[in-house]
VMD Tcl script that draws the C-alpha trace (Angstrom):
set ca {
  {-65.05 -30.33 -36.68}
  {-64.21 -28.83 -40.00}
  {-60.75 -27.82 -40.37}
  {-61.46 -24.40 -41.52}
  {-63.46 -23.75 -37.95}
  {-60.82 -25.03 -36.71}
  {-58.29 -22.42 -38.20}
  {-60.60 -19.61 -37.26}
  {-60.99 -20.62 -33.76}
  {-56.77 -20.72 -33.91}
  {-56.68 -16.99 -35.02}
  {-59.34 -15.90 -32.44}
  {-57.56 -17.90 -30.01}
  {-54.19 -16.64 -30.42}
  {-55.64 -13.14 -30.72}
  {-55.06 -12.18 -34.69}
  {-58.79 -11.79 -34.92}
  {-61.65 -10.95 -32.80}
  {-64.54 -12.90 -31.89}
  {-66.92 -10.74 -34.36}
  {-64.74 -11.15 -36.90}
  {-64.32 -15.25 -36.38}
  {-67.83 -15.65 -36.30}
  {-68.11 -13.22 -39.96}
  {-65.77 -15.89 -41.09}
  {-67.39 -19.34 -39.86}
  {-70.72 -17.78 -41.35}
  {-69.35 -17.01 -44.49}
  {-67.46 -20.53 -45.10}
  {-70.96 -21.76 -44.08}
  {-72.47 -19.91 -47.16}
  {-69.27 -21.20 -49.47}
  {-69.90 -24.70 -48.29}
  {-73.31 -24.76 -49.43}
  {-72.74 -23.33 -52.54}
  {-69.87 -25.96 -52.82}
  {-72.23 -28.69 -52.24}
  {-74.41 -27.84 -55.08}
  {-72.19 -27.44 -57.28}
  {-70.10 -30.23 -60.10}
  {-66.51 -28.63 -59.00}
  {-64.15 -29.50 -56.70}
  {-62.82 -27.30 -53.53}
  {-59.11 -25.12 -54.60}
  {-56.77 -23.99 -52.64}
  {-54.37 -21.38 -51.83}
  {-50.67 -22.94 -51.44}
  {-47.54 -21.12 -50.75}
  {-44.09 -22.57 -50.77}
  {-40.95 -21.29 -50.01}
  {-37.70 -23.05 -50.54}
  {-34.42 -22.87 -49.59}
  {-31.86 -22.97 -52.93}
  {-29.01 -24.16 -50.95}
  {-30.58 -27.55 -50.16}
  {-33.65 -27.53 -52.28}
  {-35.58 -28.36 -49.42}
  {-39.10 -26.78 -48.37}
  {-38.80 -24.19 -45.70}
  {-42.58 -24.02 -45.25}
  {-45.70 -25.42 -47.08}
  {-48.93 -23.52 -46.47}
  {-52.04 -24.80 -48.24}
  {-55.46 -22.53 -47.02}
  {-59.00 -23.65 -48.59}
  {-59.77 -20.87 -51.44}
  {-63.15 -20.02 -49.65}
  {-61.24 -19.32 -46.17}
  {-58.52 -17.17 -47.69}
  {-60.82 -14.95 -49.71}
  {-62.92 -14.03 -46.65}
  {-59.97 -13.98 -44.23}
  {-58.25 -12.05 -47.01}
  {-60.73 -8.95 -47.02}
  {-60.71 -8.15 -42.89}
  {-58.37 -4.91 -42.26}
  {-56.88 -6.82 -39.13}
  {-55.31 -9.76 -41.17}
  {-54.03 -7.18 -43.65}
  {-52.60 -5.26 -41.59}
  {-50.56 -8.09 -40.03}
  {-49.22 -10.16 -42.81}
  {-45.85 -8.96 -44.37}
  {-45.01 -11.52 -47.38}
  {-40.88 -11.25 -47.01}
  {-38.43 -14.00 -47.06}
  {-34.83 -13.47 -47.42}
  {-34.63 -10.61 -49.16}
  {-37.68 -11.37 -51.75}
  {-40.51 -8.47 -51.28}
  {-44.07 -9.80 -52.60}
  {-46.49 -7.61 -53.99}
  {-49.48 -8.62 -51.02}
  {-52.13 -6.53 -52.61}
  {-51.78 -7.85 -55.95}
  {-52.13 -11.51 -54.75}
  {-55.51 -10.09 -52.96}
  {-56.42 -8.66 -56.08}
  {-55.91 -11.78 -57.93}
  {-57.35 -14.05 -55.41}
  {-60.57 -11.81 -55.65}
  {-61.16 -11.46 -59.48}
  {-60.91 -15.63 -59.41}
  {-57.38 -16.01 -60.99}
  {-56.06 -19.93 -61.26}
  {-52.96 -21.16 -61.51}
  {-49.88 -20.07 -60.63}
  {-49.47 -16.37 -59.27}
  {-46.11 -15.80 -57.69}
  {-42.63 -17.39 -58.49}
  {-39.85 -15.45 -57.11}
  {-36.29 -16.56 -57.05}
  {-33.65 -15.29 -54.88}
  {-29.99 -16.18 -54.58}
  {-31.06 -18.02 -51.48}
  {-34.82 -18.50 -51.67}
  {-37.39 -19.54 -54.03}
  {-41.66 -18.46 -53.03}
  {-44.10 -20.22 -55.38}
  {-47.72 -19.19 -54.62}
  {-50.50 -20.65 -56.94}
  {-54.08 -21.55 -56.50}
  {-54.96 -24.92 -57.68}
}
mol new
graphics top color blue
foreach p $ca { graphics top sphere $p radius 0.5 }
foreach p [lrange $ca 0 end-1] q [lrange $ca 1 end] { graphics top cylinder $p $q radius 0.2 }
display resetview
């Protein structure tokens, strides 16, 4: 099973989503993936990283297929739920929406706290 189904399934599962809304989602990565196939480029991705400064080691390592986060990205439910804190280092969500939806590349956040370091970037 494709591991984006998979992470839809997850978030009706665990109740972050509804059914309706899972099944929006596995229809629209269905659309994505068959203009993917037709198409010369390769799949991106959305990865976050957050670090710890003290011991330079990675506190957590999210990477999210492009196509998934845009539509998972645009349902009033998610938004509502995500809050983009850690330690102290507030993240501007709805620019990083914004971004992700006019097609931005590259890197988009890199914050640096006296404890923490987040590094989001599609690549």
């Amino acid at each position: 099973m494709n591991e984006e189904i998979k992470t839809i399934l997850k978030m009706v599962e665990s109740g972050k989503i509804t059914a309706e809304e899972g099944e929006k989602l596995i229809t629209s990565i269905d659309n994505k993936n068959v203009k993917t196939i037709s198409t010369p480029t390769g799949k991106k991705f959305l990865k976050i990283e957050v670090y710890s400064n003290d011991e330079e080691k990675t506190k957590v390592k999210v990477n999210i297929p492009l196509n998934l986060a845009k539509a998972v990205l645009k349902m009033e439910s998610v938004k509502n739920q995500i809050n983009v804190n850690a330690d102290g280092i507030d993240i501007d969500f709805n620019e990083i929406i914004s971004l992700i939806e006019s097609d931005a590349d590259g890197e988009l956040v890199n914050v640096e706290s006296d404890t923490t370091k987040v590094r989001i970037w599609i690549e």
